[in-house]
N, C-alpha and C positions, 0 to 999 in steps of 0.2 A: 600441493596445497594442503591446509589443516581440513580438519573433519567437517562437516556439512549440518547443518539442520534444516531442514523441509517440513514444509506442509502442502498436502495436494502433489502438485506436479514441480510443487518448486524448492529447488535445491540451493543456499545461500551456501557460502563457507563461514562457520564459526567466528573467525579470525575479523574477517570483512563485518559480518554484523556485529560484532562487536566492536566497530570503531565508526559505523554509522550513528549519527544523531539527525533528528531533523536539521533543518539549514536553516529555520527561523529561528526555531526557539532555543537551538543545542539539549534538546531531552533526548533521552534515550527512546530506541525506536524496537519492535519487538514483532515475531512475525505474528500475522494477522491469522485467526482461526479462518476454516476451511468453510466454516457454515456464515461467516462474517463476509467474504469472500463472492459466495454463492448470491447473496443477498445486494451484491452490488453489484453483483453481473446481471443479475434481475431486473435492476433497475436502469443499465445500459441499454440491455434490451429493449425497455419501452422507455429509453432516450430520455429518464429522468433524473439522470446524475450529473452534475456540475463538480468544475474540476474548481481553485480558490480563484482561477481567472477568469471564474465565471464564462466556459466553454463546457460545452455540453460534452462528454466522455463518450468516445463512440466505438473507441477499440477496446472489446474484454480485458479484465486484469483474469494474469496467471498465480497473482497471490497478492500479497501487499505488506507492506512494514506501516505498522502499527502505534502511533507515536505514546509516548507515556502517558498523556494524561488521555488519551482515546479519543481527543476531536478531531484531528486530521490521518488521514491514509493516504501513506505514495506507494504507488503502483510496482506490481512488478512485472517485469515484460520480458519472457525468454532467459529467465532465470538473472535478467540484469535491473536493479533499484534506481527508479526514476525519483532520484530527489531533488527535483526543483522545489522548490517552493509554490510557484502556477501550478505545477500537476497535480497537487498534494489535492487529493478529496475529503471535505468538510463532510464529517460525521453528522454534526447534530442537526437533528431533525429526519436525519434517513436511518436510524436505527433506533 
């Protein structure tokens, strides 16, 4: 495999995040800051984070990709990108 970039605990491959887009919108997707991160495990924790299908997010992210214009974040789980669309957590208003 090509070279890695990480934040926190999680390791993508270069190669691979470079050919992810979101699945809505096709923007570019970029990894999410560690304190960004922190901030929405925060809010797991006392069970106030909604995913876009409107389900309450109850397992920790280990990181997240970060969409271009910054309103949605898909999860990342054991170093694999959950890009559905449903999973995708809606920024505004929680940051």
């Amino acid at each position: 495999m090509g070279d890695t970039t990480s934040a926190g605990n999680v390791n993508i491959d270069k190669d691979l995040l470079a050919i992810l887009c979101c699945p809505e919108t096709k923007q570019d997707v970029s990894m999410a800051a560690d304190t960004l991160i922190r901030q929405l495990n925060e809010r797991i924790t006392k069970g106030a984070l909604k995913n876009k299908a409107g389900q309450t997010v109850i397992e920790k992210l280990d990181g997240g990709l970060l969409r271009a214009d910054k309103k949605i974040l898909y999860p990342i789980r054991e170093d694999i990108p959950v890009m559905l669309i449903e999973e995708g957590i809606p920024l505004e208003g929680v940051i």
